[in-house]
C-alpha positions as CSV (number, residue, x, y, z in Angstrom):
1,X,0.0,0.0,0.0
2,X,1.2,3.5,-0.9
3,X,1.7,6.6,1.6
4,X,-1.3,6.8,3.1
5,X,-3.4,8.4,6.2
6,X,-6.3,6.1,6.5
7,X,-9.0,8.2,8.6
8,X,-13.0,8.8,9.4
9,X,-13.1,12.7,8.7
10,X,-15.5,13.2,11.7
11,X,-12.4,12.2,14.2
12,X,-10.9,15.3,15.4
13,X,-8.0,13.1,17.0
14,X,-7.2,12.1,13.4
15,X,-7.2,16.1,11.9
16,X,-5.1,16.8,14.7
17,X,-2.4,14.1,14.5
18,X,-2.7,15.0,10.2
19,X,-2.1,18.8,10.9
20,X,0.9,17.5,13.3
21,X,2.1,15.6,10.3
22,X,1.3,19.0,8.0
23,X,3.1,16.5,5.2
24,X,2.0,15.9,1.1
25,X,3.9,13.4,1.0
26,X,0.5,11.5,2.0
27,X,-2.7,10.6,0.0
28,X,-5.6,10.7,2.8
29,X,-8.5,8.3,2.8
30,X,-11.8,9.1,4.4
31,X,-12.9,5.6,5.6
32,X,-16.7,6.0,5.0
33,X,-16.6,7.9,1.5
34,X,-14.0,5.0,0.7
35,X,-14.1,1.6,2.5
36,X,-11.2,-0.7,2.8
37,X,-11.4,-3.4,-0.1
38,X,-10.2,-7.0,1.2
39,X,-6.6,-6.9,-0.6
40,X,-6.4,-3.7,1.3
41,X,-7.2,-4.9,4.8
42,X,-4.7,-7.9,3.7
43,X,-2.2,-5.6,2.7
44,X,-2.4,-3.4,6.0
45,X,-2.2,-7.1,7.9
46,X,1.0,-7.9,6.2
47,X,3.0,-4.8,7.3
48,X,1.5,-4.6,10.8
49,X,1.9,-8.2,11.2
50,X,-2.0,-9.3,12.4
51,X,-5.9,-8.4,11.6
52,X,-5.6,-8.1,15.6
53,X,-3.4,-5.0,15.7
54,X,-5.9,-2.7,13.3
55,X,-8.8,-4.0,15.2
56,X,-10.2,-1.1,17.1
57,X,-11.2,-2.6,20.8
58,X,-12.9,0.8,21.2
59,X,-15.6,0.6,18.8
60,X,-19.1,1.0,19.7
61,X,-19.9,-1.7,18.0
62,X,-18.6,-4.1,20.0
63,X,-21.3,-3.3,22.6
64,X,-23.8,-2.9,20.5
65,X,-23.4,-6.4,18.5
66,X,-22.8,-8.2,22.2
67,X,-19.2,-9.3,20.5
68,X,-16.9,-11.1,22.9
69,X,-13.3,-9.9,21.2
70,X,-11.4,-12.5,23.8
71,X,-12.7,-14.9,21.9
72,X,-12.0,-13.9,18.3
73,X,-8.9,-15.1,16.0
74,X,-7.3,-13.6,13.2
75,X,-10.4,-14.1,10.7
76,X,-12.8,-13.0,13.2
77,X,-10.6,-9.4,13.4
78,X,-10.5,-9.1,9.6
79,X,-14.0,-10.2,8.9
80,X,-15.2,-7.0,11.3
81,X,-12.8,-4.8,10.0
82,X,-14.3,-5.4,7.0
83,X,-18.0,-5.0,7.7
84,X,-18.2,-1.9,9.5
85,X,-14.9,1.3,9.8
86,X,-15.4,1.8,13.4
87,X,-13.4,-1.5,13.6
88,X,-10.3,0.1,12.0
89,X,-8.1,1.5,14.8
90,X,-7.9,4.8,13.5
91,X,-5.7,6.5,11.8
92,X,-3.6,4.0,9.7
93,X,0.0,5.8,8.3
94,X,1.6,3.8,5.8
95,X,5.0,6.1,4.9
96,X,7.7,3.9,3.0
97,X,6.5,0.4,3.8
98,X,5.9,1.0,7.4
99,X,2.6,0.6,9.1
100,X,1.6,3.3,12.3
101,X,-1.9,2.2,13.5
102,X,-3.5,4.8,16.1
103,X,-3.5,8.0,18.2
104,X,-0.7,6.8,20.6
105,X,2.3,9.0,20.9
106,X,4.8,6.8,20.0
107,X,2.6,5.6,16.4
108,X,2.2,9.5,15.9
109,X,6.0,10.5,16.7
110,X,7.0,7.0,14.7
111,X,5.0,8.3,11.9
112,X,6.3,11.7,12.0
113,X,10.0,10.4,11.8
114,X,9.6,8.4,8.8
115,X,8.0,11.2,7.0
């Protein structure tokens, strides 16, 4: 996948941590006018290593589908990512082959060094 800021445009975390970037060097991609396509999601597993690590634990979904997470395995994680963007721990950076997945410090500062 190419330099990317995967997003959902109504996150203020996510304009803040792309105005802390204030880069070109990255396409952006609003997460409900453009869904992640399964070669996509398969292509974001391969760099961060697991579906697991882009699942977002945080989504409201969870709660409202009655999902138990602890029992989920790697298909489980992508088949949710795939059926709804609140599952994508948000925002995704892809800069150069590297994968940053969320609002911690150290993904935004990791980010921010490879750019």
């Amino acid at each position: 996948m190419d330099n990317v800021f995967i997003h959902l445009g109504t996150c203020n975390t996510c304009k803040k941590i792309w105005q802390q970037l204030g880069t070109k060097k990255l396409a952006q991609r609003e997460l409900k006018a453009e869904p992640l396509k399964p070669d996509e999601v398969d292509a974001l597993k391969k760099l961060a290593g697991s579906y697991e690590a882009l699942f977002s634990r945080r989504s409201q979904q969870i709660k409202n589908l009655g999902l138990d997470v602890g029992k989920f395995g790697e298909n489980d994680f992508r088949k949710f990512i795939l059926e709804h963007y609140s599952f994508l721990k948000r925002p995704v950076i892809v800069v150069d082959g590297q994968i940053f997945i969320g609002n911690a410090k150290a993904a935004v500062d990791g980010a921010r060094a490879a750019l």
